[in-house]
C-alpha positions, 0 to 999 in steps of 0.5 A: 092667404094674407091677413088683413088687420081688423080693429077690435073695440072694446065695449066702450068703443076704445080700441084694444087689439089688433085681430086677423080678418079671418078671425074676425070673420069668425066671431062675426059668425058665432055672434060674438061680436058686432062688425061696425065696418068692413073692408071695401076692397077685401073679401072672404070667398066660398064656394058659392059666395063672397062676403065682405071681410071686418074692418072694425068689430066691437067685442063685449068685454071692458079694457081691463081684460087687455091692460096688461101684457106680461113681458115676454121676450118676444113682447119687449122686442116688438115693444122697441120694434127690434131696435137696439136701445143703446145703438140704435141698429135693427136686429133680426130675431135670432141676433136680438138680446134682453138686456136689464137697463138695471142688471139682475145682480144689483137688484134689477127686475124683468119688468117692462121699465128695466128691460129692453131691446139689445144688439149682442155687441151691446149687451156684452159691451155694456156687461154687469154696468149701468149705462151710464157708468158703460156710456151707453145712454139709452136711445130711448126709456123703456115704457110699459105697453098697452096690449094695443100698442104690443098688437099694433107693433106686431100687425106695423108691416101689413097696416093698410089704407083702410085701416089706419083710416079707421084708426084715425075715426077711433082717435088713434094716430099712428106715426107713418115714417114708422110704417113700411112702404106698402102700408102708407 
């Protein structure tokens, strides 16, 4: 079954994460959280009925509790959206590197600001060096995320029309040359 993104509120109405419409579907049923939209075109089927599937829920939480992803591994790489931040190439997963913009053996930390997204060839060219003493400027500096902006990069390939209309009522622009075809 595909997933569809749903956007989920904080209870300031500030947008805060990206869920499932599945999962939202759910919390919808255990009352623990209000449906502000649902989908026109999507619906959850059963046996004996189809109910309309969440666009937009609101959840009763603050956004402090959403603030501050850890970086992970996988979150730099969908931070940078798998892109190599001296190159600029497209790296699939197993191909993809952490690389500290400041290396560990001169004092660098794993810190969103001192990591990024690196090809193999890279990394290796680029060694124990800053980049500017490699000449590997930085294609782009590294910025800590927000859990929305690390939520939005993971659901970038199954965004749809619907949904980024209702990103756009929240005050949210997403960038559409960004997006895959299908979703614009």
């Amino acid at each position: 079954m595909k997933l569809h993104p749903v956007l989920v509120l904080d209870r300031t109405y500030t947008p805060v994460s990206i869920f499932s419409h599945k999962k939202a579907f759910i919390l919808d049923l255990l009352n623990k959280c209000e449906v502000l939209q649902y989908y026109k075109s999507i619906k959850l089927s059963s046996p004996t009925m189809d109910y309309p599937a969440p666009l937009v829920i609101r959840i009763p939480v603050l956004l402090r509790h959403w603030q501050s992803p850890t970086p992970t591994r996988r979150a730099v790489f969908i931070r940078d959206n798998f892109t190599c931040a001296y190159c600029g190439k497209i790296v699939k997963d197993n191909n993809a590197t952490i690389d500290h913009v400041l290396p560990k053996s001169r004092g660098g930390t794993w810190s969103w600001t001192n990591l990024v997204t690196c090809c193999n060839e890279c990394n290796q060219k680029k060694g124990n060096k800053l980049p500017k003493e490699a000449g590997m400027p930085l294609l782009y500096k590294p910025k800590r995320p927000s859990g929305f902006q690390i939520a939005l990069n993971r659901w970038r390939k199954k965004l749809n029309r619907e949904f980024l209309e209702a990103l756009s009522l929240y005050g949210m622009i997403v960038d559409k040359k960004k997006l895959p075809e299908g979703s614009r």
